[in-house]
N, C-alpha and C positions, 0 to 999 in steps of 0.2 A: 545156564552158566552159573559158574559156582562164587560165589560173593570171596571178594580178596580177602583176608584178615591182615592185618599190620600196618604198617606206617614205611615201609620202603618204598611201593608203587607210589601210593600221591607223593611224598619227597622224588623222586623221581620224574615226574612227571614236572613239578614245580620246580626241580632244577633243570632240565630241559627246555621249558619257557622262560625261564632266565638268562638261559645261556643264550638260544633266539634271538632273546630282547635285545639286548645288551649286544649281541655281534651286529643287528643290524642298525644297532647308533654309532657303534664305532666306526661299521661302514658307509654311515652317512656323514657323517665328521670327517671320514679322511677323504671321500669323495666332494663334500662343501654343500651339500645336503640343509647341513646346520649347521647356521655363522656362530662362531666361536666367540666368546666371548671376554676382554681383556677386565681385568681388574676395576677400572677408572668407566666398564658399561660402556662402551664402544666398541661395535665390533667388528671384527678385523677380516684380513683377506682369507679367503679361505685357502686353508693347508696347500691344495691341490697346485693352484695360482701362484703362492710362495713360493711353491719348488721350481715352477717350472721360468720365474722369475732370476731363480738362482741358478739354475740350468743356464739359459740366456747369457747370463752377464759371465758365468766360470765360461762358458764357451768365446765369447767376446775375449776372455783376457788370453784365452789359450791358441786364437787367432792372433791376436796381437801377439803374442811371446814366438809361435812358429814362425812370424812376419819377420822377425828381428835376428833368429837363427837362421834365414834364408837371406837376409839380409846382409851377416855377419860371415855365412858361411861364402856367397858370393864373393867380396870383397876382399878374404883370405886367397879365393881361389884367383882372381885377375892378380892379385901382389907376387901370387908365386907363380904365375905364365910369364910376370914383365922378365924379361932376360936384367941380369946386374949391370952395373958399369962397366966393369971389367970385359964384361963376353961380349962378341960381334951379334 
């Protein structure tokens, strides 16, 4: 085999195990892998947990608010079946 000359193959190869490296920390970080850490060295809930926290609770408020439009819409609909004063 013929011996490389230059300097593109190894950069090459070294930017390849970097990019690895580095994709599989970020995909350990947003999967909770490795606990993150705040400012103040305490560390926090992992990413994953966060979201799915705040999934939860935007769901909670979006049952409550169709609660309130079914509620609202009910209550238009009985006012306008009642017949007026006026009509038999």
């Amino acid at each position: 085999m013929e011996r490389r000359q230059g300097w593109l193959f190894p950069l090459m190869v070294a930017a390849a195990g970097t990019v690895t490296v580095f994709g599989c920390l970020g995909i350990a970080a947003i999967v909770g892998f490795l606990p993150l850490l705040t400012p103040d060295s305490q560390a926090s809930a992992p990413p994953a947990a966060s979201y799915y926290d705040a999934l939860e609770r935007s769901s909670a408020r979006l049952v409550a608010q169709v609660d309130l439009v079914e509620a609202q819409t009910a209550k238009a609909a009985a006012a306008s079946s009642r017949p007026s004063q006026g009509e038999p």
